[in-house]
N, C-alpha and C positions, 0 to 999 in steps of 0.2 A: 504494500500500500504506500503510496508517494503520496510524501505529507512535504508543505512547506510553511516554512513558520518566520514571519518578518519582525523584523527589531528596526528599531532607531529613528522612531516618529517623534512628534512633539510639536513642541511652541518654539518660533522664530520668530525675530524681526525682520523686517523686511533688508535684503542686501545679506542676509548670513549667509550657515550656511548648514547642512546636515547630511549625514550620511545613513543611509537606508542599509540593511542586510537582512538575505533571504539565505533560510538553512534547509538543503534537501535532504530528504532522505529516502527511503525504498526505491532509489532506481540508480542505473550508472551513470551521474552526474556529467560525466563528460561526454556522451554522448549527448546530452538534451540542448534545447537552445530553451533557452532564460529568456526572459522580459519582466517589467514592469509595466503596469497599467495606471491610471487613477482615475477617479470618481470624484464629480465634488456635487454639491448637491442641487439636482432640476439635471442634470448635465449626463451625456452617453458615457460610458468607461472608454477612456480613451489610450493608445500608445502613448507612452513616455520613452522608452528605450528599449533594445531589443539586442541580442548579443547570443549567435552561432553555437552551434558546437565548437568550430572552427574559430573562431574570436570576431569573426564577422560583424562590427554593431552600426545598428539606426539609431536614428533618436526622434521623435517627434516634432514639430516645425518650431512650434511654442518652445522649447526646451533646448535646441538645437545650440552650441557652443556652453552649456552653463551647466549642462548636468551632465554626468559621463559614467557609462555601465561597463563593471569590469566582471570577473569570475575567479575564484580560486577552485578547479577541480581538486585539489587536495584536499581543501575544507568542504567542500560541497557546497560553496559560498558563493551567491551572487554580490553583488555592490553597489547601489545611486548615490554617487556623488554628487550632491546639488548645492552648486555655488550660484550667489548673485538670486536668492529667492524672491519672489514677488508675492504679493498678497493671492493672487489669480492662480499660483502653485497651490493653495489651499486645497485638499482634498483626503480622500483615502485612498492609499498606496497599496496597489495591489503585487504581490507577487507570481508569476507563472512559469510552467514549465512547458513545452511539446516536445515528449519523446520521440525516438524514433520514426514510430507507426501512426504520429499525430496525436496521438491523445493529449487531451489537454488538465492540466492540472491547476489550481488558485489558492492561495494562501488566501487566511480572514483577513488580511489590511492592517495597515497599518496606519493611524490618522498623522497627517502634518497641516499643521494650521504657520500660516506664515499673517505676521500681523504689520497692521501699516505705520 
């Protein structure tokens, strides 16, 4: 059973900065490709970052130079580095995986509120 469980939400000011992690487990981590999602409220879940098996990553249009996804297959550890936050970052930070075969996998979220 792949379970993913996110840390390192919270309260910011606007311009900081925070760093998200996503911890997997039941499956072979280095095969899957990783992403973040977020959610903020009235609003679609939308891509924030996305990162290969291969280390391959996007990032979202919004997001694009200011927050950056990395991976430790050792730890089974995804990464959101989010520098330069704005209030409009506000949301619930979702974690995901897609294995191999597609299956899709979502951590509960993780809340960041960035204040003005």
């Amino acid at each position: 059973q792949v379970q993913l469980v996110e840390s390192g939400g919270g309260l910011v000011q606007a311009g900081g900065s925070l760093r998200l992690s996503c911890a997997a487990s039941g499956s072979i981590f280095r095969l899957n490709a990783m992403g973040w999602y977020r959610q903020a409220p009235g609003k679609q879940r939308e891509l924030v970052a996305r990162i290969t098996s291969g280390g391959r990553t996007n990032y979202g249009d919004s997001v694009e130079g200011r927050f950056t996804i990395s991976r430790d297959n050792a730890k089974n550890t995804v990464y959101l580095q989010m520098n330069s936050l704005k209030p409009e970052d506000t949301a619930v930070y979702y974690c995901n995986l897609v294995d191999p075969t597609n299956l899709v996998y979502w951590g509960q979220g993780t809340q960041v509120t960035v204040s003005s």
